[in-house]
Structure formats: structure tokens, C-alpha cells
C-alpha positions in Angstrom: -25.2 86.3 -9.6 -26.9 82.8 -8.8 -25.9 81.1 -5.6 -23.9 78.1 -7.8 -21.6 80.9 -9.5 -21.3 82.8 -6.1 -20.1 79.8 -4.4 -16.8 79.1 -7.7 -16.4 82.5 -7.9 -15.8 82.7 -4.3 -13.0 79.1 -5.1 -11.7 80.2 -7.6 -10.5 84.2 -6.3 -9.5 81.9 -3.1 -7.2 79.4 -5.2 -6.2 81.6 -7.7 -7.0 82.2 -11.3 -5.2 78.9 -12.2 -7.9 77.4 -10.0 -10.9 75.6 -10.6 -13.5 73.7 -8.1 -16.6 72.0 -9.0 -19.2 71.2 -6.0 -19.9 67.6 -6.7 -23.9 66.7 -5.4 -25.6 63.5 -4.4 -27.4 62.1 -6.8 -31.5 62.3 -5.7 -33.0 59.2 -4.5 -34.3 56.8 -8.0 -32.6 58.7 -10.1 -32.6 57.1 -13.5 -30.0 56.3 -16.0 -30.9 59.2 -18.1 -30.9 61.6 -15.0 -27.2 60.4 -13.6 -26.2 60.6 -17.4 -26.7 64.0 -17.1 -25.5 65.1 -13.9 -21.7 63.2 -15.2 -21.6 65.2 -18.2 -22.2 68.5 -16.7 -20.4 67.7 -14.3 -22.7 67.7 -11.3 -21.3 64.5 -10.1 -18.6 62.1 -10.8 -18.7 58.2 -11.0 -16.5 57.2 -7.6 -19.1 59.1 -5.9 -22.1 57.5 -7.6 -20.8 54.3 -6.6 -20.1 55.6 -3.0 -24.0 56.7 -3.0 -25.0 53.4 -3.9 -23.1 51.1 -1.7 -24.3 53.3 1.0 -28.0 52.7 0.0 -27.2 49.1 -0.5 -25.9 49.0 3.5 -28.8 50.4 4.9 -31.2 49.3 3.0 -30.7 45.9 1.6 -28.4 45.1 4.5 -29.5 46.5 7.5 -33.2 48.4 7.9 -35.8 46.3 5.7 -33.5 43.8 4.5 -35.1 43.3 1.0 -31.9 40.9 0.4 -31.6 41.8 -3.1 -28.0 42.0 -3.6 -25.9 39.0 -3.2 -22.4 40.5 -3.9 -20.5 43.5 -4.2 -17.6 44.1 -6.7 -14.9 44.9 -4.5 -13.2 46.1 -7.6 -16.1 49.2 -8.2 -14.8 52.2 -6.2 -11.2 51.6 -8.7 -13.3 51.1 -11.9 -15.1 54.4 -11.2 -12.0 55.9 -11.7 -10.8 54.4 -15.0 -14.8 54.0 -16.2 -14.2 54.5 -20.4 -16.5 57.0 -22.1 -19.1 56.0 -23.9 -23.2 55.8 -23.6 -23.0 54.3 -20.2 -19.7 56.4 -18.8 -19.8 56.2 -14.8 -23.0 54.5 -13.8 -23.3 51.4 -12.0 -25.3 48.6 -13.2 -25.9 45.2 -11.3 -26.1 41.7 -12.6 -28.5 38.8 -12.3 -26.1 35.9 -11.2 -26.6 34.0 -14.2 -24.7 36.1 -16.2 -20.5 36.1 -16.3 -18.1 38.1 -14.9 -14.3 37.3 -15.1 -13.7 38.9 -12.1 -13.4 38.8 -8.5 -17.1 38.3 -8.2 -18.3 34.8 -8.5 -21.3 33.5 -10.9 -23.5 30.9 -9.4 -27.1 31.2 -10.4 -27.4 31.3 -6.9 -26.5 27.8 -5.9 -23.5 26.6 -4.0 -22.5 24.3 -6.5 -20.4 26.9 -8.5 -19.5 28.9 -5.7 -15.6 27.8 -6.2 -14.7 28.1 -9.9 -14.9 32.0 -11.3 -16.1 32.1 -15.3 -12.8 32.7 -17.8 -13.8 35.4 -19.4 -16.7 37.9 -19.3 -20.1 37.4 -21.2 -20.3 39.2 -24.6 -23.2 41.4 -23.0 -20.6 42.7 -19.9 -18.3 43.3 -22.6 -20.3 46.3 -24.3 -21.8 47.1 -20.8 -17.8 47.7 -19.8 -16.9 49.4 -23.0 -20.1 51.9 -22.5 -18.3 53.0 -19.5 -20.7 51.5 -17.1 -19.5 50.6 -13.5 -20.6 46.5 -12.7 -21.5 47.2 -9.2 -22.8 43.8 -8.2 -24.5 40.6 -8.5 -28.3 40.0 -8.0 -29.9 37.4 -6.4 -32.0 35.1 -8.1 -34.6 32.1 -7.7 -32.0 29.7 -8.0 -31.1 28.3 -11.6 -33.4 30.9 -12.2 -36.6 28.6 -10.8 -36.2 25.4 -12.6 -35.4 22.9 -9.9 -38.4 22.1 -8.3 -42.4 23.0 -9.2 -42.3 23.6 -5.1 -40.2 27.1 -5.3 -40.0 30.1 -3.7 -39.5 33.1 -6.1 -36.5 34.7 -4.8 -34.7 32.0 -2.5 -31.4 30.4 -3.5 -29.3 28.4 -1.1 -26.0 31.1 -1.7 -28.4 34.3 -1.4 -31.2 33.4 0.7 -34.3 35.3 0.3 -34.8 38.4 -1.6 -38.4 40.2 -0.6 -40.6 42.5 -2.1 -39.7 46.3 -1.1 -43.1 47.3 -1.4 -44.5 45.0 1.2 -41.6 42.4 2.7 -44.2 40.0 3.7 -44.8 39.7 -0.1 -43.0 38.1 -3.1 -40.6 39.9 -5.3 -41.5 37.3 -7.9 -38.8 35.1 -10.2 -36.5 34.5 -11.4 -34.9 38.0 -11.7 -35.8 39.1 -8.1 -33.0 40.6 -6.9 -32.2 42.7 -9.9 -36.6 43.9 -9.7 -36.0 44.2 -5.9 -32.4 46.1 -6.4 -33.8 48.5 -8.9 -36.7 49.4 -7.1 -35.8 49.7 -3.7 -33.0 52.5 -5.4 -29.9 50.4 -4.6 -28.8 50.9 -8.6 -30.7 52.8 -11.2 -30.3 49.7 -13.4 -29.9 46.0 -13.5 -29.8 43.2 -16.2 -31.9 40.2 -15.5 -32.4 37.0 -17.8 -35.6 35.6 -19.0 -36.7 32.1 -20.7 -40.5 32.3 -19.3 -41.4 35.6 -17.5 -38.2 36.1 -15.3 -37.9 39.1 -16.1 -41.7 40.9 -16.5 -42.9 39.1 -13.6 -40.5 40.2 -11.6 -40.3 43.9 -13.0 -44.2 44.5 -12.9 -44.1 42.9 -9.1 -41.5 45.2 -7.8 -43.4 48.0 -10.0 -40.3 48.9 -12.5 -40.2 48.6 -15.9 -38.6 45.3 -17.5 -37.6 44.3 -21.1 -37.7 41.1 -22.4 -36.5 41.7 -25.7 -36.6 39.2 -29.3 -34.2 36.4 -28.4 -30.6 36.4 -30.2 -31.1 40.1 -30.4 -28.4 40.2 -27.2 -25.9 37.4 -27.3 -26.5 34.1 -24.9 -23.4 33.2 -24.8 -21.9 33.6 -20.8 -25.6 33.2 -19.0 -25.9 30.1 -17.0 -28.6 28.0 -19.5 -32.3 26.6 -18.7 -32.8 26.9 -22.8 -31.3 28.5 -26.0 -34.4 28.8 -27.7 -35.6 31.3 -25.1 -33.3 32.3 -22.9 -32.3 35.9 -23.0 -31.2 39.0 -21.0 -32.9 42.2 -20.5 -33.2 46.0 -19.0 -34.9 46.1 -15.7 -34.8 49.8 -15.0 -36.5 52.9 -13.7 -37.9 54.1 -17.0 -38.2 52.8 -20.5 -35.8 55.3 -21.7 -33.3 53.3 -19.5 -34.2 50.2 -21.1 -34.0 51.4 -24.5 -30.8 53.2 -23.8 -29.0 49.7 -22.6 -30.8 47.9 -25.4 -29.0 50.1 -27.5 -25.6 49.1 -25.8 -26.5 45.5 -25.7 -28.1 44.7 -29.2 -26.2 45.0 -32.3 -27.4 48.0 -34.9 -30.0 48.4 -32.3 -31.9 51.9 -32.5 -35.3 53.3 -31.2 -37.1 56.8 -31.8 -39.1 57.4 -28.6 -41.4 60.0 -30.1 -44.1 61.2 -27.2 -47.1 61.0 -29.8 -46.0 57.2 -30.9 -49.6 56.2 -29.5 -51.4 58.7 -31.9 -53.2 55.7 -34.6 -51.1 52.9 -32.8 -53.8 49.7 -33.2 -53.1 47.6 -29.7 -55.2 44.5 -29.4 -56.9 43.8 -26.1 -56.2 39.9 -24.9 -59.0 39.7 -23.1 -57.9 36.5 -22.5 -54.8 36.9 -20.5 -56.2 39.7 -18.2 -57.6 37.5 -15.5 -60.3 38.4 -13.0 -58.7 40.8 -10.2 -61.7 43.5 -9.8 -59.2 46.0 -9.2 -56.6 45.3 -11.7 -59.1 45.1 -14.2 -60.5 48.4 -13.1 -56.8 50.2 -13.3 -56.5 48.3 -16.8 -59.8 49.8 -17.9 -58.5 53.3 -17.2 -55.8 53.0 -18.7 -57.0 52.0 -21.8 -59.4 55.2 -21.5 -56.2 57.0 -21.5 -54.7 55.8 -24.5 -58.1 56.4 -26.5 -57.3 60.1 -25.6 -53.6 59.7 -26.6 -55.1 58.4 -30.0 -54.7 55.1 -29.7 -57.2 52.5 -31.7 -58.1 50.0 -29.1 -59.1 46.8 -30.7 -60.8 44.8 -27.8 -61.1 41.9 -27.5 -58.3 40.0 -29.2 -58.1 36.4 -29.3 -54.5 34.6 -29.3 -55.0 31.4 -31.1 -52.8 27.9 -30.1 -51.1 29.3 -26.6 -52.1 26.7 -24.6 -50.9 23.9 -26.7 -47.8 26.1 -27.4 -47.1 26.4 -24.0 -47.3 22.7 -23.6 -45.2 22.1 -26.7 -42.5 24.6 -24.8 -42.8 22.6 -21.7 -42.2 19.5 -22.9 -38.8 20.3 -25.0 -37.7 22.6 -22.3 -37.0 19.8 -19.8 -35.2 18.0 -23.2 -33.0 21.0 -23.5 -31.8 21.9 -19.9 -30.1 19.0 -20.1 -28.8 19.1 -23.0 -27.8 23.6 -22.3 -26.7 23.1 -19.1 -24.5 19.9 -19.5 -23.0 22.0 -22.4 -22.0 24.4 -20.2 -21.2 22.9 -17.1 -18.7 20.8 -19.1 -17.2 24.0 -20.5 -17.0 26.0 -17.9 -14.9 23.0 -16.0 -14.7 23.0 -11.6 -16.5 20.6 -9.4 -19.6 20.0 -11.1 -19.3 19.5 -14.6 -23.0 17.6 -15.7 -26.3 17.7 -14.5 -25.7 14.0 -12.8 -23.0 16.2 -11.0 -25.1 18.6 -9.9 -28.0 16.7 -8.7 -25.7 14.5 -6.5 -24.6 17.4 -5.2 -27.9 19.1 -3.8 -28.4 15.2 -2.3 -24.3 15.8 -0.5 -25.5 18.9 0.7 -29.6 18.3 1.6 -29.6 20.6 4.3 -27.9 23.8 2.6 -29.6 23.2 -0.9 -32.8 21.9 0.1 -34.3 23.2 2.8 -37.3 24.3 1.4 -37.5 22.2 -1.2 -36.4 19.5 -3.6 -35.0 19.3 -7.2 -37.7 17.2 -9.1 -37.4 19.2 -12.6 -33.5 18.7 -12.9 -34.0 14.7 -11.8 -37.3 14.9 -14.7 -34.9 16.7 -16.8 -31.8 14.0 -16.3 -33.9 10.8 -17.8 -34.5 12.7 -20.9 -31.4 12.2 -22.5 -31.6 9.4 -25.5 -31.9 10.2 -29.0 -35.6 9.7 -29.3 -36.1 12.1 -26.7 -34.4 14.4 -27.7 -35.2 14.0 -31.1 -38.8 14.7 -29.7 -38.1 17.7 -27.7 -37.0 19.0 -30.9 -40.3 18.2 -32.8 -42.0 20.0 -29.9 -39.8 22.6 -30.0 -40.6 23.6 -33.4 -44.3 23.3 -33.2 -44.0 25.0 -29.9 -42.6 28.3 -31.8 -44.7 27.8 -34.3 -48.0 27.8 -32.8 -46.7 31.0 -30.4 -45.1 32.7 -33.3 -46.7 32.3 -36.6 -50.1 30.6 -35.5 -50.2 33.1 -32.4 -49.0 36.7 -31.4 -48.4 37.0 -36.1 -51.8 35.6 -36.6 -53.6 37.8 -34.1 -51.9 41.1 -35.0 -52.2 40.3 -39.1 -55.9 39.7 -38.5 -56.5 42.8 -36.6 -53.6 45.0 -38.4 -52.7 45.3 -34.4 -48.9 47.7 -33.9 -49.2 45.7 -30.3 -50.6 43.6 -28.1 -51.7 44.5 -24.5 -52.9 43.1 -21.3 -52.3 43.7 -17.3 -49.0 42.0 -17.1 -49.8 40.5 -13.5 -52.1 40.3 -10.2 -50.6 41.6 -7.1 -47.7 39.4 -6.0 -48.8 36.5 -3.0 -47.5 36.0 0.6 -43.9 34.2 0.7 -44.3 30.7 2.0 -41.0 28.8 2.3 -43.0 26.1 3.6 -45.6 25.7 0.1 -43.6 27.7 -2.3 -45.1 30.2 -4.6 -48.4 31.0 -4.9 -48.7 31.5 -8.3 -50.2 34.6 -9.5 -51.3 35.1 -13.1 -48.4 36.4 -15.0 -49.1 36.9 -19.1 -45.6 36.0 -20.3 -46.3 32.5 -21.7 -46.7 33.7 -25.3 -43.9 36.3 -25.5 -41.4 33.7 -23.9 -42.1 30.7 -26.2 -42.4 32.7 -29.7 -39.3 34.5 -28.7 -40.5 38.2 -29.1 -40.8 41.3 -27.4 -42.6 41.8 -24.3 -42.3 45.0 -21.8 -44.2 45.4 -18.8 -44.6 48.9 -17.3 -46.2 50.3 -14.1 -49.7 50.4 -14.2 -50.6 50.8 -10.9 -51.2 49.4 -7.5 -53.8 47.0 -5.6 -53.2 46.7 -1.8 -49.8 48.8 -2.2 -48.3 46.1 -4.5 -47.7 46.5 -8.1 -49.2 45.6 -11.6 -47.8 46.0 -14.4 -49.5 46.7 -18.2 -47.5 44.5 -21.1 -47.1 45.2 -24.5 -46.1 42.4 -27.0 -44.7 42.5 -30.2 -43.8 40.6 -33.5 -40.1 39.6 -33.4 -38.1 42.4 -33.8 -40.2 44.8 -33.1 -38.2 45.5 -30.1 -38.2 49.4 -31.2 -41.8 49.8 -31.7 -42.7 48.3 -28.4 -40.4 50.5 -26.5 -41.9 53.7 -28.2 -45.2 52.6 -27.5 -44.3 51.3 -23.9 -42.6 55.0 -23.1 -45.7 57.1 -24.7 -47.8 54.6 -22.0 -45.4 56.1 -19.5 -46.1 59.1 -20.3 -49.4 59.2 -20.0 -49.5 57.4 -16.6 -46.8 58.0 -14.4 -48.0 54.9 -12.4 -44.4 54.2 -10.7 -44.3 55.1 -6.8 -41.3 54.6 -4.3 -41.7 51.6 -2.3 -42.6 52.2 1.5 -40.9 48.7 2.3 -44.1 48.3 4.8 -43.8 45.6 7.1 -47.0 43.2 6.1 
């Protein structure tokens, strides 16, 4: 007899033969979604202690020890939902949230600023809905580069005036990267197997390959906008920062609508993935890791097509620029006005970072929002819309379509990022290369997952799709994974 059935054997004579108890374990440290998923149906576990196991790792590590700062609020509400979690794909397992995203309950939603600290959303955003109805416990809120980095070109990635500073857990002297930080950081560090960030241009991939995790941006509109705090419609979206990419395509699966995905482990064998030589940049060493890896997917019978050449992303980029700072005022008055409280436009809201200077802006100012507030008459916006459209266009059509229809390319693939810089409140960030530009403005698929390490920080390696190709990218991105098993716990070294 095996020590487990020794030890209920043992209960149940004790109790009696009406009698049954189950030892209940701690969950090991980074377990994934998958792994906890498991433990719950057999039993191994239950959810009020998963969320016990978590809030404890949240104390001593993101409050107390290194401090990564990653987690802005608790539910208070959590150790109750545990017990009443509804079945479903997700049953029992905690999840944070980026705090862009709405929650109708005793949590607030403030993108990280003070100005919506006061007034609690009326109902829950669409994507909390199915999270909820999956069974999954919403452990917390995430901090965030506040409004998820577009006040000021003079940021810090990480720092918002109601969360202060979230830090890298790999090295705290070193950026977790934006806007989705605190959801990279949270996930990472092990204070929740999973968090949902947001995206409009690499919020959630930069952060993800930073923090060394993997992170799904998928198409937009393929997981409803509605209840996230706006910078832009056109390419805002939410996404799976998680611990594998069978996490991330287990909560797209949740999130999307008729969303499925086959993640077979030979999905690499005669895959065509184009090399943008282009977007790699120069890092010796990252290129070196990069260069491996791509030996490995030769031997996992992948057809490297190197190099690959995206037509029209600069000028796309600049298009996307340009009707961006049209359309956060137009998106973000929208939904200041309909959410109601205190600040209800972004006139409001840029008089009150000037009433409260010293809480808002210590660090720095709000020059995109005042940009963004003069660009409000009908032949602006008119133009933004122009731009918009050529923007997509030229990233779409014209660029990630073109390249992989003249290659016959499954994917496209480059290092995701360079090591993430020193944090500087003083100068802001110090922008590292980050390939998300073309992803963000056609609106399609982009995953980054761990590729390795330079100077005990992360890089990431990024696979981009056509839209919809969500499914595809996730198979090939969990092959990769596979093949690489490039994600290490962070040592949360001092510097």
C-alpha cells in the first residue's frame, strides 16, 4: 500500500466507514494554469486554499522582501468567491487584472491614476464576465504604467501615481517594461499563475518577454473592448500573460468567442517562419540566443526563410501615431463621459493632474494628453481617420499579408526585445528595442515567448500572424516552447 492510501485508510477506519478525508497540498511554486487545473479536479487541492497560497506569496514577496510592487489591490471579496467559484474551464484559480480593465466590485478601476480612484465601474467588463463564469477566482488588480503610458513621451514603465513603481523581479534595479507591468511582474515573480493585461502598442509583449513569461496579444475584436479604460479602439485589446502558452490558449479559449486551438507538439514540422531581419536589432548576445534557436527549429522541421523584409512599417507606424493622438480623445472622452464621477473629459482630467502636481507628476508631465486635447475639430479628426486607414493598411495588407504571401510564410519571427534598461524616474525609460509596432497597428496576432537571458534579464522570441491566425500562432509558439524550455525563476537580485 502507497504512503497516500496508507495515510486515508488510516482516516477513514478512525472516522468510520461513513468517513472520508482528503489531504489537501500546497500548490508548488509557478505552478501553471494547467497544473492547478489538475490538482482541483483530482482533488489534490481546493480553491480557498489556492487563494490562501497566493495572498501569502503576494505578502512576502510583493509586499515585504523584494518589493517588486506588482500588485496594486487585493479583492477582499476572494477567500468568499473561492467558495462559491462556478465550474467551468477556469473553476478555482485566481487570475489578476491590469487596472484598465472593469470590475463591479469592491475593487476600484483606475488605470492607475488618482483621478478615478472615487467612482467604482457599474458593471463588469464582458471579458470578467466569462473569466467569472469559467469559475476563475479575480484575485486582484495589477499595476500599470499609468493610462497605460500615454501621458508623457518622459515615462517610466511601471510608475503610476496610485500604484507607484512596479520593478523587474529578475533584477529590481531593472524595468519591468509597460504598460502591463504589474500583471508581467505578478505572473513571474509567482504571485498568480495568470494575469490579463491590455495592449494598443506592445503593452503586453514587451512586458511579458521583459519579465520572461509568455504574453498574447491576440487579433483585435477577437475579445470584446468594451469595460477597458481606452488609449484606441482600433488597437486596443486584452490578452493572456501567463506561465505557458497552454495558459494562454486555455484563457483565449474563455475569452474569445468560437475560439479553439490544437496544440499539436510536431506543429513546427514544414511550418515556413520568415526571419525579420529587420526587427532583430544588434544585441551580440541576443542575436546569438536568436541564432540558436532558429538552429533548433530547423531540427524540429521548420523551413526558415531568412531574411524577410516587412514592407511600409515605418510609414505605418507614423500613420498609427498620428490618428492615435486623434482618437484618445475622442475613446477616452467617450468613456469618461459614460462612466460619470469627478472627471468626466479629457479637459477634466488634465486639469486635474495640474490640481494635484505633486501626486500626479512627480516624475513627469502629461504632454501627450495636452497634444491629444487640441485635436478635436472635424478636420482633425476627419484626418486621423484618413491616417488611420492607411495606417492599417500599409501594416496589414501592404505589410505582415504581403511579406508572408510572398514567402508562403505560416509566421513571422524575430527576438521580441533587448534586455530591459535601468529605471530612471528622473529621465524616464530608456527605450529598448521592442518588435511590436507592426502586430499592434495591423491588429493581428503577436506572442512573445522566453528565449533566453543576457545579464540575467529576459528576451523574448515573437511570432506574428495574419489576422486571425490566433490558433496557428499559439501552436507554433507552444511547439517553440517545447523545444526550448528557456523560462527560469526570477532570483529578484538586487542590481
Amino acid at each position: 500500500m502507497n504512503r497516500r492510501r496508507m495515510i486515508l485508510s488510516t482516516a477513514a477506519a478512525t472516522l468510520g466507514p461513513a468517513s472520508c478525508v482528503r489531504t489537501h497540498k500546497v500548490p508548488p511554486l509557478y505552478s501553471t494554469l494547467s497544473t492547478l487545473s489538475a490538482m482541483l479536479k483530482a482533488e489534490e487541492t481546493e480553491p480557498a486554499l489556492l487563494v490562501q497560497h497566493f495572498l501569502k506569496r503576494i505578502a512576502e514577496i510583493d509586499k515585504a522582501g523584494p518589493c517588486v510592487n506588482a500588485v496594486l489591490e487585493i479583492n477582499p471579496d476572494a477567500q468568499r468567491l473561492a467558495d462559491s467559484a462556478a465550474q467551468g474551464a477556469l473553476h478555482g484559480l485566481p487570475i489578476l487584472l491590469k487596472d484598465n480593465i472593469e470590475t463591479a466590485d469592491a475593487m476600484r478601476t483606475t488605470a492607475g491614476s488618482l483621478a478615478l480612484r472615487n467612482h467604482t465601474p457599474k458593471a463588469d467588463a464582458p471579458l470578467v464576465t466569462k473569466l467569472r463564469a469559467a469559475g476563475a477566482i479575480i484575485l486582484g488588480k495589477t499595476n500599470l504604467s499609468e493610462w497605460a503610458n500615454i501621458r508623457s513621451p518622459n515615462s517610466t514603465s511601471g510608475w503610476s501615481a496610485r500604484g507607484g513603481l512596479t520593478r523587474n523581479p529578475h533584477k529590481l534595479t531593472h524595468s519591468a517594461s509597460g504598460s502591463s507591468s504589474g500583471s508581467a511582474a505578478a505572473v513571474a515573480a509567482g504571485l498568480a499563475p495568470a494575469a490579463i493585461g491590455t495592449e494598443t502598442n506592445g503593452s503586453i509583449v514587451s512586458p511579458a518577454s521583459a519579465c520572461g513569461i509568455v504574453g498574447f496579444k491576440p487579433t483585435v475584436g477577437l475579445i470584446s473592448g468594451a469595460g477597458i479604460i481606452p488609449i484606441t479602439h482600433h488597437q486596443d485589446t486584452a490578452g493572456p500573460m501567463t506561465l505557458s502558452v497552454r495558459d494562454a490558449a486555455l484563457l483565449m479559449q474563455v475569452l474569445a468567442k468560437d475560439f479553439s486551438v490544437d496544440l499539436k507538439p510536431d506543429a513546427l514540422k514544414g511550418a515556413r517562419l520568415g526571419v525579420l531581419r529587420g526587427h532583430c536589432g544588434k544585441n551580440p548576445q541576443v542575436l546569438a540566443l536568436f541564432e540558436n534557436a532558429l538552429e533548433k527549429l530547423r531540427a524540429a522541421g521548420a523551413i526558415i526563410v531568412d531574411p524577410v523584409k516587412l514592407p511600409n512599417f515605418r510609414e505605418a507606424g507614423a500613420n498609427s501615431w498620428k490618428a492615435m493622438l486623434i482618437e484618445l480623445r475622442t475613446d477616452l472622452n467617450a468613456y469618461l463621459e459614460q462612466r460619470g464621477g469627478d472627471v468626466r473629459s479629457l479637459a477634466e482630467l488634465i486639469a486635474f493632474n495640474e490640481a494635484h502636481r505633486s501626486e500626479e507628476m512627480p516624475h513627469f508631465a502629461q504632454e501627450f494628453f495636452e497634444q491629444s486635447e487640441k485635436l478635436g475639430t472635424p478636420e482633425i479628426i476627419a484626418e486621423g481617420e484618413t491616417a488611420r486607414e492607411k495606417a492599417r493598411r500599409l501594416a496589414g495588407p501592404e505589410g505582415i499579408d504581403a511579406a508572408l504571401k510572398e514567402h508562403r510564410l505560416d509566421a513571422l519571427i524575430c527576438p521580441t526585445n533587448d534586455p530591459a534598461g535601468l529605471i530612471d524616474l528622473a529621465k524616464g525609460d530608456t527605450n529598448e528595442r521592442v518588435a511590436s509596432t507592426p502586430a499592434a497597428v495591423a491588429g493581428y496576432p503577436h506572442l512573445t515567448v522566453p528565449l533566453g537571458f543576457v545579464d540575467d534579464l529576459p528576451v523574448g522570441f515573437s511570432f506574428m500572424g495574419t489576422a486571425n491566425a490566433d490558433a496557428q500562432i499559439l501552436a507554433l509558439g507552444h511547439a517553440f516552447e517545447e523545444i526550448t524550455f528557456a523560462m527560469k525563476r526570477p532570483q529578484f537580485l538586487p542590481g
